[in-house]
N, C-alpha and C positions, 0 to 999 in steps of 0.2 A: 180515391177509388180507382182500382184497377180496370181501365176499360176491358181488357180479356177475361176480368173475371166475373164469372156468372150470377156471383152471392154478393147480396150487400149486405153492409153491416149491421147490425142494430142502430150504432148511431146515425149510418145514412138511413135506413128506414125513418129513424125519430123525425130526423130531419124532414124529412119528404111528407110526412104524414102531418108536421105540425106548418111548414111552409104554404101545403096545399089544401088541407083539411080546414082549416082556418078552429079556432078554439072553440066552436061550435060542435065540432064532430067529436063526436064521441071515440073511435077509433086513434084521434092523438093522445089520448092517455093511457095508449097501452100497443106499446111496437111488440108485442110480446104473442097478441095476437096473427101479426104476420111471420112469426118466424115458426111455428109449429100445426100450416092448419094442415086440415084432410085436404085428399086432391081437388073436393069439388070446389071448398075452400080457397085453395091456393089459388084455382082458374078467376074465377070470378076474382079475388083477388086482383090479381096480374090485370083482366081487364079495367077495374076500376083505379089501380096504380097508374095504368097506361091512359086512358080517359083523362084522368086527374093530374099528370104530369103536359099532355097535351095543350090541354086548356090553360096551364101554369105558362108553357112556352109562346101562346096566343097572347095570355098577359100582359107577358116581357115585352114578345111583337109590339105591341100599343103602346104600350110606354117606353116604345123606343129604346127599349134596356140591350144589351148582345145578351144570347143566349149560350149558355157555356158548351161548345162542341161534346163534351162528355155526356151532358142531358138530355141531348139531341142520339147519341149510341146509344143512350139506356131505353130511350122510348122505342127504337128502332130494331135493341133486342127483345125485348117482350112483346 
């Protein structure tokens, strides 16, 4: 992923959705729903991506994992 660029891909979304969503959420079988919503869609979206990528880098913190400076800009741009 391009740090400067603003779009991610389908497959980073699948990624993100099924890393953070855990196989419970409904929303991992279907990256299809974040690439086309309405705007109110898309906001709410973007907060719960951002929420959910947060608490992912809290995760890592704990288990002592590094957190990859790239996922540290993407929560920083939204």
């Amino acid at each position: 992923m391009n740090v400067n660029d603003e779009s991610l891909s389908k497959e980073e979304l699948q990624y993100l959705i099924e890393r953070l969503g855990g196989p419970e959420d409904e929303l991992a079988n279907d990256a299809d729903a974040f690439l086309r919503p309405s705007p109110a869609e898309q906001a709410a979206l973007q907060v719960d991506l951002k929420l959910r990528l947060q608490r992912g880098v809290e995760e890592m913190r704990a288990r002592n994992e590094e957190v990859p400076e790239r996922l540290l800009s993407l929560i920083e741009r939204l």
